[in-house]
VONU-278261 format. One record per residue (C-alpha): residue in one letter; chain; residue number from 1; x, y, z. Coordinates in Angstrom, 3 decimals, m for minus. Example, Ala and Ser with C-alpha at 12.3 -4.5 7.8 and 13.67 -1.06 7.14 Angstrom:
+---------+--------+-----+----------+----------+----------+
! residuo ! cadena ! num !       c1 !       c2 !       c3 !
+---------+--------+-----+----------+----------+----------+
!       A !      A !   1 !   12.300 !   m4.500 !    7.800 !
!       S !      A !   2 !   13.670 !   m1.060 !    7.140 !
+---------+--------+-----+----------+----------+----------+
***
This chain:
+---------+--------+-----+----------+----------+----------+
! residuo ! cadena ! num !       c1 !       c2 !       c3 !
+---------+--------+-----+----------+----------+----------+
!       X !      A !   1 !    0.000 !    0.000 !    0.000 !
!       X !      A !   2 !    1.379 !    3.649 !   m0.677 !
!       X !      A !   3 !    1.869 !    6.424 !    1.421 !
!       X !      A !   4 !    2.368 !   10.041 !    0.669 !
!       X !      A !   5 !    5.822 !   11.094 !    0.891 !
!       X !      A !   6 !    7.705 !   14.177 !    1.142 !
!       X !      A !   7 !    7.663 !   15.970 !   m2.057 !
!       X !      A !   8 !   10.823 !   18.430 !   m3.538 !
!       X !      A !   9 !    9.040 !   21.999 !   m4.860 !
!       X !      A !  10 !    9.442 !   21.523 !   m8.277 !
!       X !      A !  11 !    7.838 !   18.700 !   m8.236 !
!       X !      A !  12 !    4.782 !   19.966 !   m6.172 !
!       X !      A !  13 !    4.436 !   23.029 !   m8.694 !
!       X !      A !  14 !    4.019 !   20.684 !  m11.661 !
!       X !      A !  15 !    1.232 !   18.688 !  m10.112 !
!       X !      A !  16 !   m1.243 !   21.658 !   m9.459 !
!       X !      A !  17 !   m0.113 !   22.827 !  m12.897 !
!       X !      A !  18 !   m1.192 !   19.505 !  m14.295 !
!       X !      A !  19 !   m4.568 !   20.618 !  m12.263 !
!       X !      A !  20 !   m5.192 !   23.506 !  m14.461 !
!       X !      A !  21 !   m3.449 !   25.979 !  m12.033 !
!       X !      A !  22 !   m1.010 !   28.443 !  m13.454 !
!       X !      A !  23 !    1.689 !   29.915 !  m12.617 !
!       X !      A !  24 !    4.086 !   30.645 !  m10.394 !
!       X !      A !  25 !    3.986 !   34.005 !   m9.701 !
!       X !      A !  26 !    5.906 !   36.369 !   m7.394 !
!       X !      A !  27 !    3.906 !   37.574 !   m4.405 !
!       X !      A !  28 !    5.209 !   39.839 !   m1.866 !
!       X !      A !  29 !    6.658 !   36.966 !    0.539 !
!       X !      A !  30 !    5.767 !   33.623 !   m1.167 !
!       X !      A !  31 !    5.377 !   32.469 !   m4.702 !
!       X !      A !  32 !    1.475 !   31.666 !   m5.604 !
!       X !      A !  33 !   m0.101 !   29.692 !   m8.268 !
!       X !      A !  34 !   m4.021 !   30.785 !   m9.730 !
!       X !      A !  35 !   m6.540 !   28.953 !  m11.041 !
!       X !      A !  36 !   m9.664 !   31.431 !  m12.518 !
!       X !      A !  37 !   m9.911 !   33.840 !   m9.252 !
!       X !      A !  38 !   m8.232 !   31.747 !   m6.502 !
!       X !      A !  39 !   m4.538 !   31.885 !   m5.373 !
!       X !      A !  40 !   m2.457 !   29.095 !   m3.402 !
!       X !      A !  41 !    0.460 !   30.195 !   m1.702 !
!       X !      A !  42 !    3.346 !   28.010 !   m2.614 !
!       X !      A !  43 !    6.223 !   27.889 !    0.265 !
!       X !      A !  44 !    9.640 !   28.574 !   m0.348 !
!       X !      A !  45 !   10.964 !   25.269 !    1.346 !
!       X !      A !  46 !   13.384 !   23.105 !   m1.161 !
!       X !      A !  47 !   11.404 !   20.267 !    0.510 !
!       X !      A !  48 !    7.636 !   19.976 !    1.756 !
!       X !      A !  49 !    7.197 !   17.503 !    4.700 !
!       X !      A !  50 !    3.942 !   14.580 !    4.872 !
!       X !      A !  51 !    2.087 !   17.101 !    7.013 !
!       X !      A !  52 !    2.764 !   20.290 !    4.996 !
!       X !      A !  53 !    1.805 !   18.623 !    1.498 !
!       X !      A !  54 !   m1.373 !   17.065 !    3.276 !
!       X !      A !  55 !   m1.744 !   20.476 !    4.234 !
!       X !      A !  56 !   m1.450 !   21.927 !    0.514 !
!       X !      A !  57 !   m3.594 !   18.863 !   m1.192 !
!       X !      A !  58 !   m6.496 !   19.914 !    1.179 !
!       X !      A !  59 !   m6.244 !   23.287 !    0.231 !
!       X !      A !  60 !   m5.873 !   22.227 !   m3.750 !
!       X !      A !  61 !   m9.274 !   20.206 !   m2.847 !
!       X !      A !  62 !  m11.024 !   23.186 !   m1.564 !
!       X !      A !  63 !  m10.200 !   24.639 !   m4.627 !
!       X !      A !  64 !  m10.930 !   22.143 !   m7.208 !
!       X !      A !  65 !  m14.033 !   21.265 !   m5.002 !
!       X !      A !  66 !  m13.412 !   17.855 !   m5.588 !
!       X !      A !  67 !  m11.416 !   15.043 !   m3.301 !
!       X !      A !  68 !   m7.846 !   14.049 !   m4.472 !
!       X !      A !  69 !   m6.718 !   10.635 !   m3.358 !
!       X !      A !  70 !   m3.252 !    9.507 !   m3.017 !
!       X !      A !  71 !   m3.282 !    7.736 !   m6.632 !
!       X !      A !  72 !   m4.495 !   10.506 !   m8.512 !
!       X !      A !  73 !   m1.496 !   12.766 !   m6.455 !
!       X !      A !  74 !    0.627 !   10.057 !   m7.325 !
!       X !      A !  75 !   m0.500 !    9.693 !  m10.979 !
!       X !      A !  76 !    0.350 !   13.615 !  m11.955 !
+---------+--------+-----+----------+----------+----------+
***
């Protein structure tokens, strides 16, 4: 059975982009991606942790309105 793992930046960026999200751009302290009129901030850590990127993928669901389970992650 998988398990989500910690994730480099890069590679986080091109999932969400793979979404539909675009981006990223420069905000005043973080970088942020958009997709149509909502923003998620995008941390400057090389590397996210389990917790953090659980933390990120729930706010990509609130977005997208929609549940994204560990194989779909895995599968962008």
């Amino acid at each position: 059975m998988a398990a989500w793992r910690a994730l480099k930046r890069r590679e986080f960026i091109r999932k969400p982009r793979a979404l539909g999200f675009e981006g990223p751009f420069s905000g005043t302290r973080h970088q942020f991606m958009l997709l149509r009129q909502h923003r998620q901030t995008i941390p400057t850590n090389s590397e996210y942790s389990v917790p953090q990127l659980r933390l990120l993928v729930r706010q990509v669901e609130s977005i997208l309105e929609r549940p994204i389970t560990l194989d779909d992650w895995n599968s962008l």
